[in-house]
HTML snippet that shows the backbone in 3Dmol.js (N, CA, C, O; Angstrom):
<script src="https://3Dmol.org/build/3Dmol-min.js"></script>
<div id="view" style="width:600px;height:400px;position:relative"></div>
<script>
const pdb = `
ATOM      1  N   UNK A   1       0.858  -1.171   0.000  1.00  0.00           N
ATOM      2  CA  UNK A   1       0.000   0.000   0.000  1.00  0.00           C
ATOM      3  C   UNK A   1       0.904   1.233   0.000  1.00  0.00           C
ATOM      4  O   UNK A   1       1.857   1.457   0.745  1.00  0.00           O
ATOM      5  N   UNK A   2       0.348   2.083  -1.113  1.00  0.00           N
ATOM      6  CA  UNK A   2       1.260   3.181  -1.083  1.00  0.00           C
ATOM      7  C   UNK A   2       0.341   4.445  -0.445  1.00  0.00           C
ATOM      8  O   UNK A   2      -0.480   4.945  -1.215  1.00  0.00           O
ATOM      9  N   UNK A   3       0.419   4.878   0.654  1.00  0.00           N
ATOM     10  CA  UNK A   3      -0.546   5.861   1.349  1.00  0.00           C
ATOM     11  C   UNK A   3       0.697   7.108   1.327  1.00  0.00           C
ATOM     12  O   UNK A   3       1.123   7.698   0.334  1.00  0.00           O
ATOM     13  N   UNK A   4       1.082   7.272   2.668  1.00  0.00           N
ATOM     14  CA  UNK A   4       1.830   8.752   2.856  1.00  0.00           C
ATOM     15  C   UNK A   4       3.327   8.656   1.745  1.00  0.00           C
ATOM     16  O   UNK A   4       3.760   9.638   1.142  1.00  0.00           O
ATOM     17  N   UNK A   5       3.968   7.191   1.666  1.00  0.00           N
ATOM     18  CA  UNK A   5       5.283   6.956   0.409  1.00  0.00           C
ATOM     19  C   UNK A   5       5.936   7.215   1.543  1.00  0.00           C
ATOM     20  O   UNK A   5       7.080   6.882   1.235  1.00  0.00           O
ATOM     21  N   UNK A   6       5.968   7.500   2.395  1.00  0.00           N
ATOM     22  CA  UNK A   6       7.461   7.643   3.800  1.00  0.00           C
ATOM     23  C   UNK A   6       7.929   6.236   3.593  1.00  0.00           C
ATOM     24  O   UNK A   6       9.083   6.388   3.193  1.00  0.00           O
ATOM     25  N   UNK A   7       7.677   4.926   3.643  1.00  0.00           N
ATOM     26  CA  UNK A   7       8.619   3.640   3.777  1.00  0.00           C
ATOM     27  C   UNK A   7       9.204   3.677   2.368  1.00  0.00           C
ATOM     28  O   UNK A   7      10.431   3.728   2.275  1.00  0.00           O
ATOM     29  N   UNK A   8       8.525   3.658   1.360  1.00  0.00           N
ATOM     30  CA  UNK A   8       9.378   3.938  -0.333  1.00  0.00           C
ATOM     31  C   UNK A   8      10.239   5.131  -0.244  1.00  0.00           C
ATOM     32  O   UNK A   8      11.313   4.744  -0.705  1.00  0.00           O
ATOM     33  N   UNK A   9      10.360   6.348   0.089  1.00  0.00           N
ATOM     34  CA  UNK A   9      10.635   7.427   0.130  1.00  0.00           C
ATOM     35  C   UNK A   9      11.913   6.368   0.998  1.00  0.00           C
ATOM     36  O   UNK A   9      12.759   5.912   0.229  1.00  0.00           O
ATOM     37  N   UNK A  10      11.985   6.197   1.663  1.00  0.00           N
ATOM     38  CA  UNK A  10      13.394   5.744   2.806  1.00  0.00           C
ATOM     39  C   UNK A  10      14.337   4.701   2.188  1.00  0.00           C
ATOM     40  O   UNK A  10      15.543   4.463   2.254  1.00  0.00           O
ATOM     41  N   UNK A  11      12.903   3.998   1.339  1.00  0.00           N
ATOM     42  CA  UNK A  11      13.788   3.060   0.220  1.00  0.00           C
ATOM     43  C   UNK A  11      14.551   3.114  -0.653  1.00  0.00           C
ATOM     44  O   UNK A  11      15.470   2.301  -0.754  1.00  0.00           O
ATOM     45  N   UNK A  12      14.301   4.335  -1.709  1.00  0.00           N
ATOM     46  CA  UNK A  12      14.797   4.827  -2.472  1.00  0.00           C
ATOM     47  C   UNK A  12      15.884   5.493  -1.993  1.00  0.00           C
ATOM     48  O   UNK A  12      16.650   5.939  -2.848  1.00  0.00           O
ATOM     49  N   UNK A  13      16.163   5.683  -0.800  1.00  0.00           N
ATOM     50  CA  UNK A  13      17.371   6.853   0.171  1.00  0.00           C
ATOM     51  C   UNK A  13      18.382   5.789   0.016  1.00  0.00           C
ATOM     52  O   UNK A  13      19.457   5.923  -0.568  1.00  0.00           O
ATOM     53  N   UNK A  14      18.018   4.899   0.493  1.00  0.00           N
ATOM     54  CA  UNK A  14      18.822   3.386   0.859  1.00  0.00           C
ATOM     55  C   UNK A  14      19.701   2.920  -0.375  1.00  0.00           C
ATOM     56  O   UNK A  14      20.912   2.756  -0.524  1.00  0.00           O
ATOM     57  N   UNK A  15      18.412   2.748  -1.336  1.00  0.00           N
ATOM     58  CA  UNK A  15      19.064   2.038  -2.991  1.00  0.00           C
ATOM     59  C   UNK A  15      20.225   3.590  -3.444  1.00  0.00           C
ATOM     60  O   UNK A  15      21.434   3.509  -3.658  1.00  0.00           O
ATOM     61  N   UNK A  16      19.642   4.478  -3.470  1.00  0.00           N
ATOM     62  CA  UNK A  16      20.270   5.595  -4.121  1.00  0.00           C
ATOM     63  C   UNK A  16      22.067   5.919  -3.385  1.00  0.00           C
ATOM     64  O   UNK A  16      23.096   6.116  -4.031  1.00  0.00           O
ATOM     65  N   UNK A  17      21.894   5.871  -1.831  1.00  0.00           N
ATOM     66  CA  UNK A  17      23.294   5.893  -1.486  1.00  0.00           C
ATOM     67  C   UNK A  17      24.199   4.753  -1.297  1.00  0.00           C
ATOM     68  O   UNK A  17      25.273   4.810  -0.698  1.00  0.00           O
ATOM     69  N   UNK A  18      23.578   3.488  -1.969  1.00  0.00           N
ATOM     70  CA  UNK A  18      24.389   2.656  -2.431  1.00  0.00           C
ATOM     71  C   UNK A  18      24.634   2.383  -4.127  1.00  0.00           C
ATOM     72  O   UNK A  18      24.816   1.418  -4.869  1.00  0.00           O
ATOM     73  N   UNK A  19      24.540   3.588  -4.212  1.00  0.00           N
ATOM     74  CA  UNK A  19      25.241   3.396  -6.095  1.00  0.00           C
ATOM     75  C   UNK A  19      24.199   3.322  -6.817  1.00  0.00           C
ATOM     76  O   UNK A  19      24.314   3.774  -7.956  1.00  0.00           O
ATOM     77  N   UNK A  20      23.023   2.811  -6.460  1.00  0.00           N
ATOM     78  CA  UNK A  20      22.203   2.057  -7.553  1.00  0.00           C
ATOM     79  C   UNK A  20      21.340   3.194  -8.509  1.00  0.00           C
ATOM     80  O   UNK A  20      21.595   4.376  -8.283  1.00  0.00           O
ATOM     81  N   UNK A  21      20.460   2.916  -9.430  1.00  0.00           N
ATOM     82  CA  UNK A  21      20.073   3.402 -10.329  1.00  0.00           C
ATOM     83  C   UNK A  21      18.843   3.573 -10.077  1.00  0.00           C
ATOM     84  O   UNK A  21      18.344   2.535  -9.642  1.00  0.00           O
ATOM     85  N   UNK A  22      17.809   4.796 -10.190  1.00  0.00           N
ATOM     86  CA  UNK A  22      16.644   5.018 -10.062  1.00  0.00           C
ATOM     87  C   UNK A  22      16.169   3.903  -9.598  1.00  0.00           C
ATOM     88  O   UNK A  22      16.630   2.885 -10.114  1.00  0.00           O
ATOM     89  N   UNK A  23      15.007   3.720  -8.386  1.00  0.00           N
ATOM     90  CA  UNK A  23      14.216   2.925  -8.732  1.00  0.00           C
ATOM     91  C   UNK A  23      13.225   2.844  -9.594  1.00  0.00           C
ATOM     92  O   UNK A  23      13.276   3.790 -10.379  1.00  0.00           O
ATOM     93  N   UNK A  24      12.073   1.906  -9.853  1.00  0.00           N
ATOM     94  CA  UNK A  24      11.054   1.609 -10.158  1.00  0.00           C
ATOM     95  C   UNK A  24       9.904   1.152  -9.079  1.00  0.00           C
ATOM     96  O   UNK A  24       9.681  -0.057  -9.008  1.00  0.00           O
ATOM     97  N   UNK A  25       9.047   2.178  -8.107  1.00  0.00           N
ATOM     98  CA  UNK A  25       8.310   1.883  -7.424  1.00  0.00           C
ATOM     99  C   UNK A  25       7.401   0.689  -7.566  1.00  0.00           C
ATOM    100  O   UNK A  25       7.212   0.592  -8.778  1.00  0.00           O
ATOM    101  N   UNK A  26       6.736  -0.279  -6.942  1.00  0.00           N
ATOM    102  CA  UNK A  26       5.654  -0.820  -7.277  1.00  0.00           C
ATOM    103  C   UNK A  26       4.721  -0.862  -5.500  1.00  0.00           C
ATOM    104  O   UNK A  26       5.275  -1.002  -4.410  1.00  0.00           O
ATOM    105  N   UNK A  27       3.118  -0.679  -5.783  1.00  0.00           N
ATOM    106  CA  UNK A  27       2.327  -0.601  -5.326  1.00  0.00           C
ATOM    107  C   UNK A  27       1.346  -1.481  -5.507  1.00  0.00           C
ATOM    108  O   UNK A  27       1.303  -1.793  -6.697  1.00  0.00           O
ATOM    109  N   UNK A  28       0.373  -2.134  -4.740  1.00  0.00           N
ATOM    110  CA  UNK A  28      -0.615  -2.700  -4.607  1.00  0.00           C
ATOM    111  C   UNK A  28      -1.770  -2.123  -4.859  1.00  0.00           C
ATOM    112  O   UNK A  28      -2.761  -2.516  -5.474  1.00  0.00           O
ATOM    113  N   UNK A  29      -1.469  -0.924  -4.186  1.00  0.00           N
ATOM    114  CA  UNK A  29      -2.946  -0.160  -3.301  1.00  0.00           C
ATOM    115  C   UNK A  29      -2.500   1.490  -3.354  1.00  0.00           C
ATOM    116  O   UNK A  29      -1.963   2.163  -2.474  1.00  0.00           O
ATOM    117  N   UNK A  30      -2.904   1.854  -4.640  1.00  0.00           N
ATOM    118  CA  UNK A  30      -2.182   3.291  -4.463  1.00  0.00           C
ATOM    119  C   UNK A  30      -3.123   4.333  -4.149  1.00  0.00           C
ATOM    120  O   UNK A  30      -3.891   4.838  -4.968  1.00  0.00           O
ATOM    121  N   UNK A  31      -3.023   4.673  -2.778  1.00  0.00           N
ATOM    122  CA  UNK A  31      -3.957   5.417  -2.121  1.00  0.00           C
ATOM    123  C   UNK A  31      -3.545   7.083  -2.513  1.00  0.00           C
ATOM    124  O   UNK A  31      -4.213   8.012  -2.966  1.00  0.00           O
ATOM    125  N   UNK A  32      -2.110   6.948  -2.097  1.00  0.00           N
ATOM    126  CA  UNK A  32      -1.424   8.487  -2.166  1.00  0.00           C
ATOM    127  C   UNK A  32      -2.357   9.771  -1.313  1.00  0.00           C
ATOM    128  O   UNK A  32      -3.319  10.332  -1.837  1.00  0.00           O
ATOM    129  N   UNK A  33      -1.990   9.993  -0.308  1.00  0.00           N
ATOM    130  CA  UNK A  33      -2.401  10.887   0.665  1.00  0.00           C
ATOM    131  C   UNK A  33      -1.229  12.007  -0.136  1.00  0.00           C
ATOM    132  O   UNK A  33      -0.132  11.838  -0.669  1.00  0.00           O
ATOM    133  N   UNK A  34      -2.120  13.208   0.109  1.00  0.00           N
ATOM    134  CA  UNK A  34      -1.841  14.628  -0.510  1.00  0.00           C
ATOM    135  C   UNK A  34      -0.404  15.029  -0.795  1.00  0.00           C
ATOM    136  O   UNK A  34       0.185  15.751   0.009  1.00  0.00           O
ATOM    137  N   UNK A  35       0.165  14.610  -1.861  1.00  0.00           N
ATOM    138  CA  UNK A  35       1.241  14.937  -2.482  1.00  0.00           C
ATOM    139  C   UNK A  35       2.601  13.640  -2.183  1.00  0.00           C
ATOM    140  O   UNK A  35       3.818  13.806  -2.260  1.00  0.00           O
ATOM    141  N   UNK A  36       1.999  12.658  -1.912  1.00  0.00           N
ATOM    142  CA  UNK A  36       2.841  11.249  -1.556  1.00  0.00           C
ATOM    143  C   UNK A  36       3.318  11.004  -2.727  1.00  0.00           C
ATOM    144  O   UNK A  36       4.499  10.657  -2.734  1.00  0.00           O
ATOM    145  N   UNK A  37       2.656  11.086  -3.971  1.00  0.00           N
ATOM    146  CA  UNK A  37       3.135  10.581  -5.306  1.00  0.00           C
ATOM    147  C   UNK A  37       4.545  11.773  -5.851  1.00  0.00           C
ATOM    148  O   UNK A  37       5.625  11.408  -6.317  1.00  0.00           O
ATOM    149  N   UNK A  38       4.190  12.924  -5.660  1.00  0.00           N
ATOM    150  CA  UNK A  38       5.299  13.882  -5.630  1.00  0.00           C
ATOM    151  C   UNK A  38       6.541  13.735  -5.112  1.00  0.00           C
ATOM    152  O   UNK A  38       7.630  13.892  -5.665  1.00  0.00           O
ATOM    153  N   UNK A  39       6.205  13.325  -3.671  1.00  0.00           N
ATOM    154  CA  UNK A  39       7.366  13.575  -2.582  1.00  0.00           C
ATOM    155  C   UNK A  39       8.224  12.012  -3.246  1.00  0.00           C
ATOM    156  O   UNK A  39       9.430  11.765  -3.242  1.00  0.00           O
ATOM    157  N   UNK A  40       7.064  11.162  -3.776  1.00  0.00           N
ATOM    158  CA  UNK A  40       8.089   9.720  -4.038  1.00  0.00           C
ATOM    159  C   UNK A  40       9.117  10.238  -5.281  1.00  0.00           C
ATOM    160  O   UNK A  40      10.270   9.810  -5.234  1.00  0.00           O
ATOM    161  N   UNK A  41       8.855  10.872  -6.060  1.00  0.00           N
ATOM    162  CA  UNK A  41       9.567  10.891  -7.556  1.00  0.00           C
ATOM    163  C   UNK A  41      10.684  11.800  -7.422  1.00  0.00           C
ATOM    164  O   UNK A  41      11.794  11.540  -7.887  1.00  0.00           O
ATOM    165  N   UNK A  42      10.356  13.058  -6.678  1.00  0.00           N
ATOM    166  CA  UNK A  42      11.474  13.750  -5.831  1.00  0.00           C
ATOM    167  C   UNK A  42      12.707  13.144  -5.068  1.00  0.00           C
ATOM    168  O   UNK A  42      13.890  13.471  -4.972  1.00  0.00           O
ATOM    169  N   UNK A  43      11.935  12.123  -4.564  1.00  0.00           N
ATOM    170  CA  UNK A  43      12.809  11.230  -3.695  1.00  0.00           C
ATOM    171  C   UNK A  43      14.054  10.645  -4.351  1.00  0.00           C
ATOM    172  O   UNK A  43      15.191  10.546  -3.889  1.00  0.00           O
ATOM    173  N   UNK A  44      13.450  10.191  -5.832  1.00  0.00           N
ATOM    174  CA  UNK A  44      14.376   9.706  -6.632  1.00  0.00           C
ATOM    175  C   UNK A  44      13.736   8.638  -7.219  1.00  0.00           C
ATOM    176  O   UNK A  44      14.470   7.876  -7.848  1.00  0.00           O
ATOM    177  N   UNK A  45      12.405   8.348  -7.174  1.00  0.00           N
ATOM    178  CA  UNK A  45      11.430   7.396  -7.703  1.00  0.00           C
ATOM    179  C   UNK A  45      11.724   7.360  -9.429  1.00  0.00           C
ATOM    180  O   UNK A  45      11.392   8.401  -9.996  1.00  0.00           O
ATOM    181  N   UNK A  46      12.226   6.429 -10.186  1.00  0.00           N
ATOM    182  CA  UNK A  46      12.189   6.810 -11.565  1.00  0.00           C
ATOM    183  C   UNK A  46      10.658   6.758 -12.290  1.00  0.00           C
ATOM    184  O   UNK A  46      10.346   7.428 -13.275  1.00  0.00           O
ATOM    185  N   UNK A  47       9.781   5.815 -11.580  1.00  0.00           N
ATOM    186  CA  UNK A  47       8.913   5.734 -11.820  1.00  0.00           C
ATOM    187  C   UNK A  47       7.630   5.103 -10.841  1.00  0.00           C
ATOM    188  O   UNK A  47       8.082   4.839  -9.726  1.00  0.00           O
ATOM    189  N   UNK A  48       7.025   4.974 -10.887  1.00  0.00           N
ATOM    190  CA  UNK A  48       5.480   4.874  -9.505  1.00  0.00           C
ATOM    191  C   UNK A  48       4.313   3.495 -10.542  1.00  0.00           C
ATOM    192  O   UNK A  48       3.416   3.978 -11.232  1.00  0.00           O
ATOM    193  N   UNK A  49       4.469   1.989 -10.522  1.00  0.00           N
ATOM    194  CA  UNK A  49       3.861   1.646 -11.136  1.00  0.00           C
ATOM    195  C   UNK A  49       2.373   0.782  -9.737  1.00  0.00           C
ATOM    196  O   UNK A  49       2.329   0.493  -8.541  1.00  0.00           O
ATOM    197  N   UNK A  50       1.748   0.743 -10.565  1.00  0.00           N
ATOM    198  CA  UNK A  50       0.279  -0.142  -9.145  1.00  0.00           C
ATOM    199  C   UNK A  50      -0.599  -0.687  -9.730  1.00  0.00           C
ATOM    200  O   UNK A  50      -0.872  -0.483 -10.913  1.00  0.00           O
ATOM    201  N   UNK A  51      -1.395  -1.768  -8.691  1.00  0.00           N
ATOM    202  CA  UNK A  51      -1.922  -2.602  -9.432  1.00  0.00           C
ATOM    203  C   UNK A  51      -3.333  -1.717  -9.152  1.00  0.00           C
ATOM    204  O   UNK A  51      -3.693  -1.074  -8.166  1.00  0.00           O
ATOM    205  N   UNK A  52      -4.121  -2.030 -10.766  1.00  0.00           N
ATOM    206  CA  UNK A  52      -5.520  -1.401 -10.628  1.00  0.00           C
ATOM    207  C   UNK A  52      -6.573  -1.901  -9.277  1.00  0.00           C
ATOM    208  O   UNK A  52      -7.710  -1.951  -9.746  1.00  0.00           O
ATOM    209  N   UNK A  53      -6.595  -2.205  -8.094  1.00  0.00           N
ATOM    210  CA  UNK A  53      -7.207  -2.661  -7.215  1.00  0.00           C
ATOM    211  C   UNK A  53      -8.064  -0.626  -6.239  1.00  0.00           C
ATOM    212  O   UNK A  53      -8.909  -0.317  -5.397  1.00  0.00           O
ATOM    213  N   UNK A  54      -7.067   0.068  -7.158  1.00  0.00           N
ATOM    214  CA  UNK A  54      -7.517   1.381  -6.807  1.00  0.00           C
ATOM    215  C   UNK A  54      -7.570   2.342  -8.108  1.00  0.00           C
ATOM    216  O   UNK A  54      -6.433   2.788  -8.265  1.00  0.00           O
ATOM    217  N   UNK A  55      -8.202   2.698  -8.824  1.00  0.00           N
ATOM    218  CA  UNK A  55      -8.100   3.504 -10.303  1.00  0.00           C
ATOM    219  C   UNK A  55      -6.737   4.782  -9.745  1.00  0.00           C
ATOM    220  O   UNK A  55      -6.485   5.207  -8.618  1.00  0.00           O
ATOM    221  N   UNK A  56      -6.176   5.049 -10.921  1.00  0.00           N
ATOM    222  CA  UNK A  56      -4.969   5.914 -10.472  1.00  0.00           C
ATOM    223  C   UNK A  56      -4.019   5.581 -11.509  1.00  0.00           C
ATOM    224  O   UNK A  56      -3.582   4.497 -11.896  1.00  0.00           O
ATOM    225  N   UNK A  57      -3.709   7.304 -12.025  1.00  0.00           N
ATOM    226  CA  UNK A  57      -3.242   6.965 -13.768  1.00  0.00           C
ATOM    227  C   UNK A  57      -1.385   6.220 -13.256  1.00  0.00           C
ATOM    228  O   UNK A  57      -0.524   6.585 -14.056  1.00  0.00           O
ATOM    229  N   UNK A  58      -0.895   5.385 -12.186  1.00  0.00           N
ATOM    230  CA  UNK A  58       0.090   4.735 -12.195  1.00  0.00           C
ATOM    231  C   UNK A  58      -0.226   3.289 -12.389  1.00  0.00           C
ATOM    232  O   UNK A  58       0.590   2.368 -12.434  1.00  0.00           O
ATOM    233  N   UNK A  59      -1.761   3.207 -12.517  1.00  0.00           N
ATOM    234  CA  UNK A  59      -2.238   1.317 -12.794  1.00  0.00           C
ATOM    235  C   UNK A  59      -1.596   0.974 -14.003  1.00  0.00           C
ATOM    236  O   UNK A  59      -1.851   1.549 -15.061  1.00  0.00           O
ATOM    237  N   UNK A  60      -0.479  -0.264 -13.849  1.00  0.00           N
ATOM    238  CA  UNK A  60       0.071  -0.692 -14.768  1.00  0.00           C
ATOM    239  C   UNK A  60      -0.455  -2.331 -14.747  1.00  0.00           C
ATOM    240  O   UNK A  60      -0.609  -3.194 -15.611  1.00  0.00           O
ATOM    241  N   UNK A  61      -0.547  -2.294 -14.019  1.00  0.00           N
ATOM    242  CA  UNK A  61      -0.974  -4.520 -13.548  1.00  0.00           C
ATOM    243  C   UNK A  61      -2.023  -4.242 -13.336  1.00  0.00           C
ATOM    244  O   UNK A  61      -2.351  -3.313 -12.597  1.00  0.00           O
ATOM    245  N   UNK A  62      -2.834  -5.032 -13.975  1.00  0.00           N
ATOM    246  CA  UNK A  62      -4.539  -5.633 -13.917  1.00  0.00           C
ATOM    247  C   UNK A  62      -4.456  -7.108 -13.402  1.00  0.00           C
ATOM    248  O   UNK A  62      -3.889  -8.117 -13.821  1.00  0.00           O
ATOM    249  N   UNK A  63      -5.326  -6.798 -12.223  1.00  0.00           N
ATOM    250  CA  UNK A  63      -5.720  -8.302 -12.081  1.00  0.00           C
ATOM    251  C   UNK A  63      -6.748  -8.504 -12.165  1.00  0.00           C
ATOM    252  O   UNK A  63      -7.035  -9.503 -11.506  1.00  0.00           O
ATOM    253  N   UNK A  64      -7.721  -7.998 -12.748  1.00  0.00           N
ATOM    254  CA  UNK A  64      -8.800  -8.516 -13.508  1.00  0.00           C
ATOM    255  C   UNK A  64      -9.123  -9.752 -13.571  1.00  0.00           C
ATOM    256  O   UNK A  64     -10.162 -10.271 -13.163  1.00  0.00           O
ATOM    257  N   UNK A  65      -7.966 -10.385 -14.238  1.00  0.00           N
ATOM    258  CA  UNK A  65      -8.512 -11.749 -14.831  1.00  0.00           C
ATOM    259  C   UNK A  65      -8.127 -12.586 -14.025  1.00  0.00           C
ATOM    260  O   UNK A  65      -8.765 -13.613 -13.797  1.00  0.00           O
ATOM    261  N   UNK A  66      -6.940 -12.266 -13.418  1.00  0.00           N
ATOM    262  CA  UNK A  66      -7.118 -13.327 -11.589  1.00  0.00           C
ATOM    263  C   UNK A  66      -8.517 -13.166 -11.007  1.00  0.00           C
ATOM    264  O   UNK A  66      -9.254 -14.150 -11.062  1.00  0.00           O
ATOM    265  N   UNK A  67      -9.038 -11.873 -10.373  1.00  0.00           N
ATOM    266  CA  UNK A  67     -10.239 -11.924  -9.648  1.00  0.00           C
ATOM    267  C   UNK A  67     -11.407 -12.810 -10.473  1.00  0.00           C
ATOM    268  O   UNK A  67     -12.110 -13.678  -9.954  1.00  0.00           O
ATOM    269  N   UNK A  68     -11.451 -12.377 -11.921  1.00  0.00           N
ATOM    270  CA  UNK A  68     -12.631 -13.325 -12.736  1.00  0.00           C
ATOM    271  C   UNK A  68     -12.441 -14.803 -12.372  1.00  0.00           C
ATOM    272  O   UNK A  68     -13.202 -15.658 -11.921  1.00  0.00           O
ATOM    273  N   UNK A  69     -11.011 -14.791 -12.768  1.00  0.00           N
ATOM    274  CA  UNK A  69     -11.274 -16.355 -12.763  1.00  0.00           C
ATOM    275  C   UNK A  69     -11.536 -17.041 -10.997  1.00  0.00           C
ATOM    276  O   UNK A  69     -12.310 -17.990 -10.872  1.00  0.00           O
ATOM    277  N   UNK A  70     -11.004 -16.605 -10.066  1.00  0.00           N
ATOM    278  CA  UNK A  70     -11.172 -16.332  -8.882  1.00  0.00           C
ATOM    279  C   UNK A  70     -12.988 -16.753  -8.672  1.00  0.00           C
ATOM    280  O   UNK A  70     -13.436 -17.868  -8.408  1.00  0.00           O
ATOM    281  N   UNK A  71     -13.343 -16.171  -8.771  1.00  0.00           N
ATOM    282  CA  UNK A  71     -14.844 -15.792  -8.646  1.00  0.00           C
ATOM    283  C   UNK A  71     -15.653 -17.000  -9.851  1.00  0.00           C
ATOM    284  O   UNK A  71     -16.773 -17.381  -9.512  1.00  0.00           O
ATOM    285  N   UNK A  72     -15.276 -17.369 -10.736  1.00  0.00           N
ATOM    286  CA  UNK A  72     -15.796 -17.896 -11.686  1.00  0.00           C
ATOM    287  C   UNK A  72     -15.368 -20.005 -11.115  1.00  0.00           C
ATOM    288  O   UNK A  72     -15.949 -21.029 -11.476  1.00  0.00           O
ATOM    289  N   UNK A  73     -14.547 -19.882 -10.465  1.00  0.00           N
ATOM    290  CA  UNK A  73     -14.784 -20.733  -9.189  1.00  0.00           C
ATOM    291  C   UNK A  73     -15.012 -21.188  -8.349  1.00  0.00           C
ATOM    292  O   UNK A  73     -14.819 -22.320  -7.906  1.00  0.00           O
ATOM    293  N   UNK A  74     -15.715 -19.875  -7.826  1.00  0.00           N
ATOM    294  CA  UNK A  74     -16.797 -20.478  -6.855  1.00  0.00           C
ATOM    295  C   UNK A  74     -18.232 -21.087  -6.985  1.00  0.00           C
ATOM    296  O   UNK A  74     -18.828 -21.482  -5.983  1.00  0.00           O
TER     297      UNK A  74
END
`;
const viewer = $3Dmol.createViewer("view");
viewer.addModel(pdb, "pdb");
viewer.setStyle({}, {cartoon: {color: "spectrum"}});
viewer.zoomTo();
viewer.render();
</script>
């Protein structure tokens, strides 16, 4: 769940002062409380991707067709 981005935000601190290269965020649940998506990319976020389980123009993964088929089993 990506709500306030403070634990990603600390993550990206971590990856970044060990050499590494932008991250690539990923999210479940992208809630983003008032300017969380900002403060992540600032941070050094190269990019913010989430799964559609919340509409939000970073939905890159649909699980759609897990939940269908999910449901189409019971």
């Amino acid at each position: 769940i990506i709500s306030t981005g403070s634990t990603m935000i600390q993550g990206v601190k971590v990856l970044q002062s060990s050499g590494m290269q932008k991250p690539i965020c990923i999210g479940i649940h992208p809630v983003f409380a008032k300017g969380a998506e900002q403060n992540l990319l600032a941070a050094g976020a190269e990019k913010i991707v989430s799964v559609n389980t919340i509409p939000h123009h970073t939905n890159e993964i649909d699980i759609s067709p897990a939940i269908i088929t999910l449901l189409q089993s019971q």
